[in-house]
C-alpha positions as CSV (number, residue, x, y, z in Angstrom):
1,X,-10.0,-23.3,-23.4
2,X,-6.6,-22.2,-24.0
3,X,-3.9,-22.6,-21.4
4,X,-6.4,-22.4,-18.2
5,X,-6.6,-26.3,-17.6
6,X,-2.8,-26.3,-17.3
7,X,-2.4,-23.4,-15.5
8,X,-5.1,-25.3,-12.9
9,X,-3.0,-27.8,-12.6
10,X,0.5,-26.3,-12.4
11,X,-1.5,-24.4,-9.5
12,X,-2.8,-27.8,-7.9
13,X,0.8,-29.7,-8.5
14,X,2.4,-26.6,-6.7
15,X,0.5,-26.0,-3.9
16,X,-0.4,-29.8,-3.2
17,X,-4.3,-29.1,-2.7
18,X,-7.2,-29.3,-5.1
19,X,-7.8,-25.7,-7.3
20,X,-10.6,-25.4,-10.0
21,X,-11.1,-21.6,-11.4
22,X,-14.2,-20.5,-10.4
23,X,-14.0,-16.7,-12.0
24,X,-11.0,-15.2,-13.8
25,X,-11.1,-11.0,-14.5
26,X,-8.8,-9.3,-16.3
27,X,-6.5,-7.1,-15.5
28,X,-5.2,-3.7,-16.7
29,X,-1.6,-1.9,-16.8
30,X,0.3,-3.9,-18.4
31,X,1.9,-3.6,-22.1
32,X,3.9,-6.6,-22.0
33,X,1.7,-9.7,-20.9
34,X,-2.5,-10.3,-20.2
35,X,-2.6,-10.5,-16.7
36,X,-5.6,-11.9,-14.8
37,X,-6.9,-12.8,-10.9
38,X,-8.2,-16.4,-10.9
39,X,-10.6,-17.1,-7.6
40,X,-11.6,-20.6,-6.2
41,X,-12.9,-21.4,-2.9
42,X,-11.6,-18.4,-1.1
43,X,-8.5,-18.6,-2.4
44,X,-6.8,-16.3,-5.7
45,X,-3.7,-16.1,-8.1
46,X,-2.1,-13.1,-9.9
47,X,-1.8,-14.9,-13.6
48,X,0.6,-13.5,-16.7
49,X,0.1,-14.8,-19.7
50,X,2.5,-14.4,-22.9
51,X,3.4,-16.4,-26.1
52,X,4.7,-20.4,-25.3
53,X,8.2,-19.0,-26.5
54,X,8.5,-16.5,-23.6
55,X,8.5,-19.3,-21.3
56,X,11.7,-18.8,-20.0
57,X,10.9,-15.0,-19.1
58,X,8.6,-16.3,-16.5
59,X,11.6,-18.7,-15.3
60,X,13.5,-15.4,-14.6
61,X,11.3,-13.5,-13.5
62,X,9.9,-15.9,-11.1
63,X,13.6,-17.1,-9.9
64,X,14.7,-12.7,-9.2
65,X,11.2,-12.9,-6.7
66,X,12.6,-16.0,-4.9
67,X,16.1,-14.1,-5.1
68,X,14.5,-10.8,-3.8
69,X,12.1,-12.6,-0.9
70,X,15.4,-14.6,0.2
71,X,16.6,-11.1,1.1
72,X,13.9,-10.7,3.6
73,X,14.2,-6.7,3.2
74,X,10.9,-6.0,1.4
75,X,7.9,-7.5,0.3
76,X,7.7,-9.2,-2.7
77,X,4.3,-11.6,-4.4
78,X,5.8,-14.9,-3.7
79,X,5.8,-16.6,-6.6
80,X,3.7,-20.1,-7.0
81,X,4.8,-21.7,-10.3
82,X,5.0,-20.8,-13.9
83,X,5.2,-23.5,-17.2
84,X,3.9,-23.6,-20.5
85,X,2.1,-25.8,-23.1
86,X,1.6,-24.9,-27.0
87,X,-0.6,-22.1,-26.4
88,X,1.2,-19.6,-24.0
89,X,3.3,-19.5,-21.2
90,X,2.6,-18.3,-17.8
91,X,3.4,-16.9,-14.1
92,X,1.3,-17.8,-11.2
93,X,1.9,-15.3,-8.0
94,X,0.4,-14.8,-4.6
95,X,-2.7,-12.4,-5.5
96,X,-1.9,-9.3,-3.0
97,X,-4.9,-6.5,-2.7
98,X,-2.6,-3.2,-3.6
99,X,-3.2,0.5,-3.3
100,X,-1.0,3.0,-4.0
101,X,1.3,3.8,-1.6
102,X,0.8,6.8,1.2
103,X,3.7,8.7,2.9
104,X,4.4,6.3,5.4
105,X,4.3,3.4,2.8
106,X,6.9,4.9,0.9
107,X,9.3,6.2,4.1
108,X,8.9,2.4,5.2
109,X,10.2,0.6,1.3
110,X,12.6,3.6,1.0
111,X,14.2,1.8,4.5
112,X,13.5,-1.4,3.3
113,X,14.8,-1.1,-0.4
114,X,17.7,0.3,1.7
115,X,18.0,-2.8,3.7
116,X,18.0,-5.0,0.3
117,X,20.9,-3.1,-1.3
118,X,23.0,-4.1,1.8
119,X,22.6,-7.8,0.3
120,X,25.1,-8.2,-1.8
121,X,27.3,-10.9,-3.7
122,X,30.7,-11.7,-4.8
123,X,30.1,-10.1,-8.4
124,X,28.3,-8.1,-10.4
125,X,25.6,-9.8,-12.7
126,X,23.6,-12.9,-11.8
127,X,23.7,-16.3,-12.6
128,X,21.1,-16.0,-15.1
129,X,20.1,-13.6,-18.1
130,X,16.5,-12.2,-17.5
131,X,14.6,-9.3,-19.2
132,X,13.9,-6.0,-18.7
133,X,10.6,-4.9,-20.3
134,X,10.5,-7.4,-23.2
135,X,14.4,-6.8,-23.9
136,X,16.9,-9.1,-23.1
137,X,19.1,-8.5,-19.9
138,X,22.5,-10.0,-19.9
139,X,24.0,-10.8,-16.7
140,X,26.9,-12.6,-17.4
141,X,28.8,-12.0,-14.2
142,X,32.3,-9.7,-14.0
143,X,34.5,-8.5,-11.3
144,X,34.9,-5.1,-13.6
145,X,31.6,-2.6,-12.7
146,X,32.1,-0.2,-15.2
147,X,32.9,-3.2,-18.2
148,X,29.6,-4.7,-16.8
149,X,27.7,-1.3,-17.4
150,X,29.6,-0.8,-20.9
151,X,29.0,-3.9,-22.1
152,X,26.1,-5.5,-20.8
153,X,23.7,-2.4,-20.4
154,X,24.9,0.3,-22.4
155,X,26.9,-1.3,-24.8
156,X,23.8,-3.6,-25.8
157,X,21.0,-1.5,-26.0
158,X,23.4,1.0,-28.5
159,X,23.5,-2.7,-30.2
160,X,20.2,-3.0,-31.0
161,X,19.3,0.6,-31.9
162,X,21.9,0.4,-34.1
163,X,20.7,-2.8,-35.7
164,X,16.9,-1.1,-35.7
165,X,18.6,2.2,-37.5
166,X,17.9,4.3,-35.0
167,X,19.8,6.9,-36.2
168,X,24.5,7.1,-36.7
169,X,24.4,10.1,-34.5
170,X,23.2,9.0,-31.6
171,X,25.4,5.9,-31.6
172,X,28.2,7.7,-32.4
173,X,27.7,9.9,-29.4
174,X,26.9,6.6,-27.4
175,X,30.2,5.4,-28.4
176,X,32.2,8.3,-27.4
177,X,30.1,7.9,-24.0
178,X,31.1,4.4,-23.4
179,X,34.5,5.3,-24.2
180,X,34.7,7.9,-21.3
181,X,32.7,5.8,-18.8
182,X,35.7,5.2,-16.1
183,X,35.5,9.2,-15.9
184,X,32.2,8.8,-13.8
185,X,33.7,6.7,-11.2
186,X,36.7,8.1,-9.9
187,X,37.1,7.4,-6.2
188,X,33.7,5.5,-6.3
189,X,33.8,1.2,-6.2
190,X,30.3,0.3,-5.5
191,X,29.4,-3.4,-4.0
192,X,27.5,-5.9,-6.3
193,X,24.1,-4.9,-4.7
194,X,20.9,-7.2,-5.0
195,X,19.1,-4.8,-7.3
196,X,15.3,-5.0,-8.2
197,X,16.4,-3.6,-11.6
198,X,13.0,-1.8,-13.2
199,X,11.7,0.1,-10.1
200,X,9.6,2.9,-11.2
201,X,6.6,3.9,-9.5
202,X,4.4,1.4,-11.4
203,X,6.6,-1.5,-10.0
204,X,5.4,-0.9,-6.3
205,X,2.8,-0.7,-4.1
206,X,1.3,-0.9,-0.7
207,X,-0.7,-4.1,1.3
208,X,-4.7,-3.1,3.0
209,X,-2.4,-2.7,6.3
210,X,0.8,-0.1,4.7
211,X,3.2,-3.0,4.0
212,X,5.1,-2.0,1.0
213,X,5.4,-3.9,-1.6
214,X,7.7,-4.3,-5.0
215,X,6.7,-6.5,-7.9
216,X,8.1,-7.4,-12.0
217,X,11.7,-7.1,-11.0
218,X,14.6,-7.6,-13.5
219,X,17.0,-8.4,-10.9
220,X,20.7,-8.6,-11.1
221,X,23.7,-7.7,-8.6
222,X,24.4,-4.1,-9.4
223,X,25.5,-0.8,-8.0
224,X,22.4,0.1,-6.2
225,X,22.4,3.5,-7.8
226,X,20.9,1.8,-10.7
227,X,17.8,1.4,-8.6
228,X,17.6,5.2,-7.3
229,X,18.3,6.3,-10.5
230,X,15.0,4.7,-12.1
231,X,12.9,5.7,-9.3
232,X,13.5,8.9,-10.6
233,X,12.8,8.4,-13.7
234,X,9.1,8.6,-14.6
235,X,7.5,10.9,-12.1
236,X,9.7,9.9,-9.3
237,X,8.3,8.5,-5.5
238,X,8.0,11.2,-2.9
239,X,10.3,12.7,-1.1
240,X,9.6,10.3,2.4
241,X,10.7,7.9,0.2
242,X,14.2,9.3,-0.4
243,X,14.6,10.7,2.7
244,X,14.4,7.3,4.3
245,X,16.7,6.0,1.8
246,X,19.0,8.3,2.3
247,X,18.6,8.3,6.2
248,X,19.5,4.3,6.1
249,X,22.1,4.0,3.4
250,X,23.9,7.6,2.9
251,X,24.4,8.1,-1.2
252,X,27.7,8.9,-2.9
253,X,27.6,13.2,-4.2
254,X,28.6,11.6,-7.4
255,X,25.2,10.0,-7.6
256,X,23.6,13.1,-8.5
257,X,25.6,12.8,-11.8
258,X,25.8,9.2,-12.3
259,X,22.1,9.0,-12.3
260,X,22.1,10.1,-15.4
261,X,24.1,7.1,-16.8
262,X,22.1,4.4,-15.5
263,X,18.6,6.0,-16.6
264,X,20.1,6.8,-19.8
265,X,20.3,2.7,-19.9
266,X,16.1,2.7,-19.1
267,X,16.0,5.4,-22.0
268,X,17.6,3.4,-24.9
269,X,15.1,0.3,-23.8
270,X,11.8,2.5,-24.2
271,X,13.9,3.7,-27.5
272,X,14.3,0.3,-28.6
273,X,10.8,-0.6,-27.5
274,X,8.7,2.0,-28.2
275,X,10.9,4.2,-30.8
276,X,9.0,8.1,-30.8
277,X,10.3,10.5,-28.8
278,X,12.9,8.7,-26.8
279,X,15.8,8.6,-28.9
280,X,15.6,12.9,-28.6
281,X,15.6,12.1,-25.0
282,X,18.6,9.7,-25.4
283,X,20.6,12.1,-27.4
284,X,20.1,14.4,-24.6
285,X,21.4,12.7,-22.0
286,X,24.4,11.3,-23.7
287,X,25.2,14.7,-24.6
288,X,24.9,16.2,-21.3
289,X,27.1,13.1,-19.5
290,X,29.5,14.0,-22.6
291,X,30.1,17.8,-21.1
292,X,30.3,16.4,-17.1
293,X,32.8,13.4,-18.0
């Protein structure tokens, strides 16, 4: 039986009509939580699953959608309730049919994701911590960009490969990075930007009728760099996408160096994560911002 009778009724208590689950199927992709469609009487939910004590990682996530649909820039699942009981924890979401995206998809959420970094907010951060992956994301809010990026990304993920012996050299060299980090933005202030905070390519889709769509955020308010940089990361979006971006909301030259900074932030989480190869690639990056700073 599991968690399923409580997720029905989180489900009923949220939308205010009767919901039994008539079929429930699996769903593939993920590495972090089960994920499942549940289907009654015409109607489906997108379900995660995880362990009762990642409760609050639903909360986040859940409250970074409602932060990201309040934005009204791009299409996000709205997000229908999440809770726990003894045996797991869970995140109910509009079920939306996705494909993946087509030239015109991706022109039309490289304009809208344009359209969301012109939301911004007083500071940098958010008013709550979230994750990114299965990691820990402080947002403890600053006035002071680069501090934010030194302490709260950087700064913490060198943290915890330190603690996981990762390997001296590469923190040293982290170090010395962090050290030169106001190097990297000379003449450049960015705005606290609403920032999905993990959009790769597997974060985003398109709708039946070519409505983008962007989905397990880890927002915070950012320079919305941050965002570009990661789209880059792992295989990258196509070029209508950028060009649409770039058509919309013009990027700094000094992007095509500080990209390297905030994936190098993406990096030491799949280090941390994952371990294997990533720490090379980590070491490689920190080395090369090294020679440009």
């Amino acid at each position: 039986m599991g968690p399923w009778p409580d997720i029905e009724r989180s489900i009923r208590a949220a939308s205010g009509t009767p919901f039994a689950i008539e079929s429930r199927s699996g769903v593939g992709g993920g590495c972090i939580n089960e994920c499942y469609v549940v289907r009654a009487a015409r109607r489906a939910y997108f379900v995660k699953l995880n362990a009762a004590s990642r409760a609050d990682m639903f909360a986040a996530e859940a409250a970074g959608l409602a932060e990201l649909a309040r934005a009204n820039a791009v299409r996000v699942p709205h997000p229908v309730c999440h809770g726990a009981n003894p045996a797991a924890s869970w995140l109910v979401l509009e079920h939306l049919e996705l494909a993946a995206g087509d030239d015109r998809s991706h022109g039309a959420l490289g304009r809208n994701l344009a359209r969301l970094h012109r939301v911004t907010g007083s500071r940098y951060g958010w008013h709550r911590d979230n994750t990114i992956g299965a990691t820990p994301q402080v947002n403890a809010a600053s006035e002071d960009w680069i501090g934010f990026w030194r302490e709260r990304r950087l700064g913490f993920q060198l943290q915890l490969a330190a603690a996981r012996g990762r390997g001296g050299r590469l923190i040293a060299a982290g170090e010395r990075l962090l050290d030169a980090l106001p190097a990297f933005f000379r003449g450049y202030a960015p705005p606290p930007s609403l920032l999905h905070g993990d959009l790769w390519s597997g974060n985003a889709g398109q709708t039946a009728g070519g409505e983008p769509v962007i989905y397990d955020p880890a927002v915070y308010y950012g320079d919305r760099e941050a965002d570009l940089a990661m789209t880059e990361l792992f295989g990258g979006f196509p070029r209508a996408f950028y060009e649409a971006y770039a058509a919309e909301y013009p990027l700094d030259p000094g992007y095509a160096t500080r990209r390297h900074l905030y994936n190098l932030y993406h990096v030491l989480n799949h280090l941390n994560l994952f371990g294997g190869g990533y720490g090379a690639q980590a070491q490689r990056l920190i080395e090369q911002l090294l020679a440009e700073a």
